[in-house]
C-alpha positions as CSV (number, residue, x, y, z in Angstrom):
1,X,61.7,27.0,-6.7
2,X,62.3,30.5,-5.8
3,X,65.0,32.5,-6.2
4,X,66.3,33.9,-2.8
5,X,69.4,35.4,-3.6
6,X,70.4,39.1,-3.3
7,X,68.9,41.4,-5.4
8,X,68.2,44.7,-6.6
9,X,67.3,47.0,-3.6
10,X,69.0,44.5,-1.8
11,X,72.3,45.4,1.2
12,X,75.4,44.1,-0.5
13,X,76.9,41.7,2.0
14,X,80.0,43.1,3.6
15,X,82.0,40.5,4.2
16,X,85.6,40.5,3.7
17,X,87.9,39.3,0.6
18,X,91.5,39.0,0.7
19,X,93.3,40.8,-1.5
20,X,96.7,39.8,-3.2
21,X,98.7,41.9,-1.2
22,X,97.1,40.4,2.4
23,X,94.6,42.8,2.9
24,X,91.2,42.6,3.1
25,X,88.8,44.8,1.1
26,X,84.6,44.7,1.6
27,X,81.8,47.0,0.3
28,X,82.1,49.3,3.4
29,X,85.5,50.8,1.9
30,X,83.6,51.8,-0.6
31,X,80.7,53.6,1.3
32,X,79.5,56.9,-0.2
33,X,80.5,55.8,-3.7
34,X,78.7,53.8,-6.5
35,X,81.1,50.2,-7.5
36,X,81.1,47.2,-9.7
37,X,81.7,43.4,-8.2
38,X,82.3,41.1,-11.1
39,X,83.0,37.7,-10.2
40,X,84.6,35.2,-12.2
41,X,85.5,31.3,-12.2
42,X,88.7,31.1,-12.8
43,X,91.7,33.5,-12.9
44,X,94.2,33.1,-16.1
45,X,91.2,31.5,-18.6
46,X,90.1,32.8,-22.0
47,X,86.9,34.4,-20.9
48,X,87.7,36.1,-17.4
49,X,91.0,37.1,-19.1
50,X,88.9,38.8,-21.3
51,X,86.7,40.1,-18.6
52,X,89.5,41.5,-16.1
53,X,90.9,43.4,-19.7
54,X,87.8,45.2,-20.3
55,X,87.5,46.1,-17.0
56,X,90.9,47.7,-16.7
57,X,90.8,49.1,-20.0
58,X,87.6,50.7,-18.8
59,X,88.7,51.6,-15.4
60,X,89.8,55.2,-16.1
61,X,85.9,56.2,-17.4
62,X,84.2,53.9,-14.4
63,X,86.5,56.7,-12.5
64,X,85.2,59.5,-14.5
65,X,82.2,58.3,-13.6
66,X,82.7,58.1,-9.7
67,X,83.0,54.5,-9.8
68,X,85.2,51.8,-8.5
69,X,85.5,48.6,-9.7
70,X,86.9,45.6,-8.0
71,X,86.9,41.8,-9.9
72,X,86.7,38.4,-7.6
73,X,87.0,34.7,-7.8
74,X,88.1,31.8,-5.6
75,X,91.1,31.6,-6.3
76,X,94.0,32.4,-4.1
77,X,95.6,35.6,-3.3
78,X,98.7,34.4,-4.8
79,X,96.7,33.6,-8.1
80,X,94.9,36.2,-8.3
81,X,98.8,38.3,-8.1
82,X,99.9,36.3,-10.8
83,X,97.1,36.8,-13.1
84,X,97.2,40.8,-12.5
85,X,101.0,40.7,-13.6
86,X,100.9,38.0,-16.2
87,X,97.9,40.4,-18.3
88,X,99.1,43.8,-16.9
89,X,95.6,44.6,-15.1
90,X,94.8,47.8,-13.8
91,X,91.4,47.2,-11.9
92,X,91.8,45.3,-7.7
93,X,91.1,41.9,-7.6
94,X,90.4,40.4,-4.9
95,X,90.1,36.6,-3.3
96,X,87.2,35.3,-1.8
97,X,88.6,31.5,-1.0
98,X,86.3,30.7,2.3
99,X,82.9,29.0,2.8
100,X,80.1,31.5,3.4
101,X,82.1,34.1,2.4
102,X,80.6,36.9,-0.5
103,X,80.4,34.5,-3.3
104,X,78.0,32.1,-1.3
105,X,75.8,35.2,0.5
106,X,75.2,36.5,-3.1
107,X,74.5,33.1,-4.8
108,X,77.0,32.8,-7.6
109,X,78.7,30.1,-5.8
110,X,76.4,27.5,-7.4
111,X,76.4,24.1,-9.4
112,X,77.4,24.0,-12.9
113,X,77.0,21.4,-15.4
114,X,79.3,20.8,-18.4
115,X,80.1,17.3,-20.5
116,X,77.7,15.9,-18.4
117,X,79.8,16.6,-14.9
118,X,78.1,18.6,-12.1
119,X,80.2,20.6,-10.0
120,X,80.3,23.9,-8.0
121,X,82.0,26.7,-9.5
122,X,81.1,30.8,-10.0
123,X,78.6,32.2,-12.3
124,X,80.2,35.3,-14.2
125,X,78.1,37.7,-12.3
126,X,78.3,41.6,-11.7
127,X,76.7,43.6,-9.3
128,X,76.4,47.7,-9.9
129,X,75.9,49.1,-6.4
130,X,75.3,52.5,-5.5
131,X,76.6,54.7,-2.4
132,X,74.6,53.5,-0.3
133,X,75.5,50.4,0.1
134,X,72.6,48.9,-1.9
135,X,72.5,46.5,-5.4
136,X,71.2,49.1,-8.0
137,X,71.7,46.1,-10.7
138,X,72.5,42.8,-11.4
139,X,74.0,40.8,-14.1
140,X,73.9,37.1,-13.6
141,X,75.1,34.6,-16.4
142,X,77.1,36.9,-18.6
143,X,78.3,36.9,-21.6
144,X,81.7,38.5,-21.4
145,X,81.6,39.8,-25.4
146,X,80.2,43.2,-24.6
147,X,79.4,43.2,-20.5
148,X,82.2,46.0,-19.4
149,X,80.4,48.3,-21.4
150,X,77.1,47.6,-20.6
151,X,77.8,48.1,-17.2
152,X,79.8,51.3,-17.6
153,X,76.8,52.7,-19.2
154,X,74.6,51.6,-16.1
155,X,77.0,53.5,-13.4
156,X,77.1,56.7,-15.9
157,X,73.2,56.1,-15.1
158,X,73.4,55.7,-11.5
């Protein structure tokens, strides 16, 4: 089977996620600077509690860097509100709840399998793009132990 999901070199799809406070925010608002996507399954659990942290703890050298960051998930904007409050995060998050929306155009909308159920759910990815627009990498699968800095280390490289 081959893989035909976004990659590096590839446009970043600019589609439109809801942000907590009823906006919208898509690449485009970012044109002309380098930004990190990290999605994540599920606002509020161990491990993208642990992610959205890093993030924001990181958020001030991703800037030093010329960098935004934005995390995004499924859930609702009113979730996602309530998990920036509840843990005190600094970086956007934003809501990407419709079918077809960014999460399905860069495949990590996909099945998952755990105990033996099947189901659809996000794969903790991150995409590094640069100003252009363009993915310069891709982290699919990722371990959260680690990850912010990796990828703050790739944008000081971009």
């Amino acid at each position: 089977m081959t893989d035909t999901r976004p990659d590096v070199g590839d446009a970043f799809p600019d589609i439109a996620m809801e942000t907590p406070d009823g906006g919208a925010v898509s690449i485009s608002d970012f044109t002309g600077r380098k930004v990190v996507v990290f999605f994540y399954p599920k606002a509020n659990t161990p491990g993208c509690t642990t992610e959205a942290k890093d993030f924001s703890a990181l958020l001030p050298e991703f800037e030093k860097a010329g960098t935004a960051v934005l995390g995004a998930s499924k859930d609702k904007p009113a979730a996602q509100q309530k998990f920036i409050d509840k843990h005190e995060l600094t970086v956007p998050i934003a809501s990407d709840p419709v079918e077809h929306g960014v999460t399905d155009a860069l495949g990590v909308w996909t099945e998952k399998k755990n105990y033996g159920r099947t189901y659809m759910g996000i794969e903790r990815s991150t995409f590094l793009v640069g100003p252009d627009g363009k993915i310069a990498q891709v982290w699919r699968k990722v371990r959260v132990k680690g990850h912010a800095e990796a990828v703050l280390e790739a944008a000081k490289a971009l």
